[in-house]
MARSEVO-626241 format. One record per residue: x, y, z of N, C-alpha, C in turn. Coordinates in steps of 0.001 Angstrom, whole numbers, padded with zeros to 6 digits, always signed. Atoms other than C-alpha are relative to their C-alpha. Example, Ala and Ser with C-alpha at 12.3 -4.5 7.8 and 13.67 -1.06 7.14 Angstrom:
<sites>
+000890-001190+000000+012300-004500+007800+000900+001200+000000
-000820-001190-000060+013670-001060+007140-000770+001090+000730
</sites>
This chain:
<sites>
+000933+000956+000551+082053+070552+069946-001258+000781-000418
+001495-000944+000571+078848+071719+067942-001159-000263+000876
+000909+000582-000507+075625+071253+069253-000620-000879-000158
+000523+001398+000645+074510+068569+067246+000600-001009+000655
-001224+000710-001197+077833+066837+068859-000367-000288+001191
-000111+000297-001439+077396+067630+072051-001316-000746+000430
+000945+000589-000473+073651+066622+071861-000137-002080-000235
-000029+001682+000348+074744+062995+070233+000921-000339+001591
-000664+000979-000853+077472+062466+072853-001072-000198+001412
+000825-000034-001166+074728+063330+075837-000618-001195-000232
+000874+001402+000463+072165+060556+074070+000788-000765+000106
-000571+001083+000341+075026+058570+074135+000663-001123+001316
-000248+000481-001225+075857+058406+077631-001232-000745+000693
+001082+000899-000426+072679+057061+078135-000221-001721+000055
-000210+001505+000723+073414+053591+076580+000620-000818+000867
-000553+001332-001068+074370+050551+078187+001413+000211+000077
-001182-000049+000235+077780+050183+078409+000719-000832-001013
-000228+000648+001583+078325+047709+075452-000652+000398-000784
+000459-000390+001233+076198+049493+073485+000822+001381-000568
-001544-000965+000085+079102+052576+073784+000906-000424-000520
-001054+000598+000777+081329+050085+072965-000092-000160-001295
+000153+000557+001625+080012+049089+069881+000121+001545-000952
+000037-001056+000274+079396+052671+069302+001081+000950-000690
-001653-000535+000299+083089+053967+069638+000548-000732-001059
-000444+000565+001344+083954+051150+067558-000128+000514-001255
+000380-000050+001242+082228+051856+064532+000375+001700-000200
-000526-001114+000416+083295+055640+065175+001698-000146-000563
-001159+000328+000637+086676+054802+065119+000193-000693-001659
+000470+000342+000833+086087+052659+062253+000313+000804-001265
+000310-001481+001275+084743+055711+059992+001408+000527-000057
-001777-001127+000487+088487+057471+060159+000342-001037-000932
-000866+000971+000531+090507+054391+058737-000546-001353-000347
+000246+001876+000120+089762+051175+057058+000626-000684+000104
-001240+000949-000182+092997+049926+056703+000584-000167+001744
-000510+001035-000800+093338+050002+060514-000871-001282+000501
+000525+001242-000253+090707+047478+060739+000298-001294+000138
-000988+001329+000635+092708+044911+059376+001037-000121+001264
-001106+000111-001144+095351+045936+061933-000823-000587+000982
+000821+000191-001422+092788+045542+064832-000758-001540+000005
+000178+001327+000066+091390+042180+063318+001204-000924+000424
-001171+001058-000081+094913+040661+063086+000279-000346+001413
-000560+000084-001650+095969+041572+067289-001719-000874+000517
+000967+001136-000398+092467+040157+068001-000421-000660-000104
-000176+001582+000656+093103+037128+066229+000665-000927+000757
-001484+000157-000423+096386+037188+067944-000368-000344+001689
+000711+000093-001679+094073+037773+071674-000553-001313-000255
+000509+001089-000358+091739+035025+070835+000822-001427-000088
-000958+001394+000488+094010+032250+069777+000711-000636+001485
-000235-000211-000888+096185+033121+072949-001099-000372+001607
+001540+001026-001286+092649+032383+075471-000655-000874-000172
+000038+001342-000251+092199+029604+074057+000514-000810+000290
-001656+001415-000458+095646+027919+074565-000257+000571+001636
-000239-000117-001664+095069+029477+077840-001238-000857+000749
+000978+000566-000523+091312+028106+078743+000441-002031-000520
-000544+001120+000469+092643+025048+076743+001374-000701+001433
-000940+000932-000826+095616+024493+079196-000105+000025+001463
+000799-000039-001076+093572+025189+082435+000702+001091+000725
-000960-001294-000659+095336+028606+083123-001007+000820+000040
+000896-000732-000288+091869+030305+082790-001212-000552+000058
+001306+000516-000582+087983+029616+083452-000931+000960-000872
+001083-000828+000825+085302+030314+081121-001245+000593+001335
+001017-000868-000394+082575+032409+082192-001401-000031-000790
+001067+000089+000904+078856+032007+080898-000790+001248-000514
+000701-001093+000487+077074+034528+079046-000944+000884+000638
+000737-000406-000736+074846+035311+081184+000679+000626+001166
-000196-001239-000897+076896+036595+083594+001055+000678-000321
-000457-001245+000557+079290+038247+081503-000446+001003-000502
+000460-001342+000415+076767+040401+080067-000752+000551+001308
+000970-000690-000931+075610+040780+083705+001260+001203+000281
-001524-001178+000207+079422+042543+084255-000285+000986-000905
-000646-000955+001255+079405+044448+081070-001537+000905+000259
+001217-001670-000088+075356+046318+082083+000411+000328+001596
-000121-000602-001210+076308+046870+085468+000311+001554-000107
-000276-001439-000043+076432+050542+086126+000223+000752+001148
</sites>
């Protein structure tokens, strides 16, 4: 890795942990456009699927507030 590299991935570990996520995303992203499309379609395919599931009382929503308390935990 160059140094420029290695000094982005260091800054990078710094970040929340959804803000990594979003991060990787949009790296991934940059290689391929066309798999975007792929990755929209299966998580079309996820959400549809948790709703027939929260819909038929097989799962339990969760409020925002404390799912983004999960997702900064560190």
């Amino acid at each position: 890795m160059t140094i420029v590299a290695n000094r982005i991935f260091k800054d990078a570990l710094g970040l929340l942990p959804v803000e990594r996520a979003e991060l990787i995303e949009k790296l991934f992203q940059s290689f391929d456009r066309s798999a975007s499309s792929a990755v929209d379609a299966v998580w079309a395919e996820e959400i549809e699927s948790r709703i027939d599931a929260y819909e038929s009382g097989k799962i339990q929503a969760s409020s925002a507030e404390d799912v983004f308390a999960r997702i900064n935990q560190r």
